[in-house]
C-alpha positions as CSV (number, residue, x, y, z in Angstrom):
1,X,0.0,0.0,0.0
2,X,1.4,3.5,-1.1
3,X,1.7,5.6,1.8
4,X,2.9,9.4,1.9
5,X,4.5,11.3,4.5
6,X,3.7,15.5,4.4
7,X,5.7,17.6,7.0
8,X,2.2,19.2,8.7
9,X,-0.2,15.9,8.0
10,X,1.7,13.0,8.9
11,X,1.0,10.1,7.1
12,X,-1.5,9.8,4.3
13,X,-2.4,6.5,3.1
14,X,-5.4,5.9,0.4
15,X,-8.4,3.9,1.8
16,X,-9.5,1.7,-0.7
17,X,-7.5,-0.3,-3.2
18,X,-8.4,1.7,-6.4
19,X,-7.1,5.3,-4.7
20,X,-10.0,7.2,-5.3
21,X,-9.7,8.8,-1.5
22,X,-7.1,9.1,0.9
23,X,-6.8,9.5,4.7
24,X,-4.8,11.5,7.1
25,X,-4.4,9.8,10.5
26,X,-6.2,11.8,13.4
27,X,-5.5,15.1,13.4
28,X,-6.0,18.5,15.4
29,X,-8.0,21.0,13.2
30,X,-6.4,23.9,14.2
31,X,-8.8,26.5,16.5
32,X,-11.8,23.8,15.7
33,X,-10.2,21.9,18.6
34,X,-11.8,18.5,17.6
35,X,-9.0,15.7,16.7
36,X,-10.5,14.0,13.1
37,X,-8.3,12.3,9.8
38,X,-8.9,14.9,6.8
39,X,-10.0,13.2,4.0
40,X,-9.1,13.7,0.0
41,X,-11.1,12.2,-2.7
42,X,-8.9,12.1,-5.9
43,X,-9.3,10.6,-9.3
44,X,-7.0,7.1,-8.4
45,X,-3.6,9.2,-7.7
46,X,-2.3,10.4,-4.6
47,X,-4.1,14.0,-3.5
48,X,-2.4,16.8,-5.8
49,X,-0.2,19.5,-4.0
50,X,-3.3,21.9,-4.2
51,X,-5.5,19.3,-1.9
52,X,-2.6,18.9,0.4
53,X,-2.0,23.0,0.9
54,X,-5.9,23.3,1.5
55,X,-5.9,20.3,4.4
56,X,-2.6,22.1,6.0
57,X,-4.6,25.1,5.9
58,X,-7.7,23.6,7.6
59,X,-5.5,21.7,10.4
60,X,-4.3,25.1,11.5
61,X,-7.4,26.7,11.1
62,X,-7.4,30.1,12.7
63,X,-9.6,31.7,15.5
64,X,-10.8,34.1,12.6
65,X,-11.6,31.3,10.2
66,X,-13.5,29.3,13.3
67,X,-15.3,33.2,13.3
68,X,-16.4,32.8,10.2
69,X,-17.5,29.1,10.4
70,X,-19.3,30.2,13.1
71,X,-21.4,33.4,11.2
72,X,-22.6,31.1,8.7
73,X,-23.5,28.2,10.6
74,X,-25.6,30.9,13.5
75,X,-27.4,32.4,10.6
76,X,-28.5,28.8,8.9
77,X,-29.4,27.7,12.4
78,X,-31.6,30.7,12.9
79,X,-32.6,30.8,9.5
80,X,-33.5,27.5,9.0
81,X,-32.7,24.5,10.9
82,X,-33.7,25.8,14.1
83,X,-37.0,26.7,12.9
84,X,-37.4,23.5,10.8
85,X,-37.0,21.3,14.2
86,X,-39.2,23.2,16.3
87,X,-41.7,22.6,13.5
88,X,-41.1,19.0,13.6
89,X,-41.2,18.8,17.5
90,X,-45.1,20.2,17.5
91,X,-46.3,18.4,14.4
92,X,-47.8,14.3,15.3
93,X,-46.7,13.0,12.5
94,X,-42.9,12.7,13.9
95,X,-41.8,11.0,16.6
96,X,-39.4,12.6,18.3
97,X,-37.5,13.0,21.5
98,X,-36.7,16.9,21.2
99,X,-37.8,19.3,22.4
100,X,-37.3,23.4,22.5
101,X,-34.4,23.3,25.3
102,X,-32.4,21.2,22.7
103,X,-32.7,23.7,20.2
104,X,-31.3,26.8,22.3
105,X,-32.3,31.1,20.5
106,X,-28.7,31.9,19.7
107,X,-28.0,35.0,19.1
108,X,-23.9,35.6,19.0
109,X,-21.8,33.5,16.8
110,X,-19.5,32.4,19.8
111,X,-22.3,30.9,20.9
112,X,-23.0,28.2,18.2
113,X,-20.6,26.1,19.6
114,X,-22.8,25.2,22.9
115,X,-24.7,23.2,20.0
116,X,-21.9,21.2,18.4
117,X,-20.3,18.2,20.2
118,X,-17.7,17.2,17.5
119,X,-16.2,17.4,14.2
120,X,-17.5,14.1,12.0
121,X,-15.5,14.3,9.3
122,X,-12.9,16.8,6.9
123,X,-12.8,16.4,3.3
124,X,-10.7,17.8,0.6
125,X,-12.5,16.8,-2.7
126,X,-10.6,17.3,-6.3
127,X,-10.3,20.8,-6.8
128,X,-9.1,21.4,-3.5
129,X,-12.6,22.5,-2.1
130,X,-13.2,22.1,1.8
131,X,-15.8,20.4,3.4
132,X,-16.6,20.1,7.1
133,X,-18.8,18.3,9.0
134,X,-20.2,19.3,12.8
135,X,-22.2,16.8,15.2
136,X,-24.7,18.4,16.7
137,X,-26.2,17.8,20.0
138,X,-29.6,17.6,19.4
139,X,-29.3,15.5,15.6
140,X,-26.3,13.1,15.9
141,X,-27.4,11.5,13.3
142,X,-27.0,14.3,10.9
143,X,-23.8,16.5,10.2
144,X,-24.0,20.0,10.2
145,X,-22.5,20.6,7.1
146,X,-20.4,23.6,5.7
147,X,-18.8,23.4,2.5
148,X,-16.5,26.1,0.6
149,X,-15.4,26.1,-3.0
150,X,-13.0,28.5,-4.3
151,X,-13.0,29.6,-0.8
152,X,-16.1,30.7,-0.5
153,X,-19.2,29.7,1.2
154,X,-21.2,27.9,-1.5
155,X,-23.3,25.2,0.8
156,X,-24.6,24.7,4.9
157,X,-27.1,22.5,6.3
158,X,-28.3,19.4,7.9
159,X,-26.9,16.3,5.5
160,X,-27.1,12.7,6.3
């Protein structure tokens, strides 16, 4: 099995015998402080230099990048999610052991945090473009998801 060593991610070693992704071992995503393997999905080849400089960039993410993260995922949980649960709480026809306490008003974007328990998973995908993936306390069984391409915000919200 190939295997390559980078200076800031340690060992990356693909994860299925046709190479079409690649894993980090655990790491420590920068001000994130949640310990995860980055992933890389590649076309059968080892991740290009471009995927590796965007996961050394995410493992020392930045208090101002974790700023940012936050913004967008307080205005998707007040724009949407929140609202979307609270709906589902009241309505029959879901089951459902929420309720309002689990979905806390937030109203700074320090604050988001208070509703995340981890980090699921990072991925770098072919052109480089980041994707992260938060556990949520009161939906485990969804990642919040934030995804950048080009460095830029392009798509948040509940996957799974």
């Amino acid at each position: 099995m190939e295997t390559i060593n980078h200076p800031d991610l340690g060992s990356l070693t693909p994860n299925d015998g046709r190479m079409l992704a690649w894993d980090t071992g655990p790491l420590l995503i920068g001000e994130f402080g949640f310990t995860v393997p980055i992933g890389f999905f590649t076309d059968g080849c080892p991740p290009t230099l471009e995927q590796l400089a965007a996961a050394s960039r995410v493992s020392k993410a930045s208090t101002s990048f974790k700023e940012e993260v936050a913004g967008y995922m307080l205005e998707e949980y007040n724009s949407n999610i929140r609202p979307y649960y609270i709906k589902t709480i009241a309505d029959s026809r879901y089951s459902s052991t929420l309720n309002e306490t689990d979905l806390p008003e937030i109203t700074k974007a320090s604050n988001i945090w208070q509703i995340i328990s981890g980090l699921n998973s990072v991925w770098i995908d072919e052109q480089a473009n980041l994707s992260l993936a938060f556990i949520t306390k009161f939906d485990p069984d969804h990642d919040f998801a934030v995804r950048f391409r080009d460095g830029e915000l392009y798509e948040i919200m509940m996957d799974g």
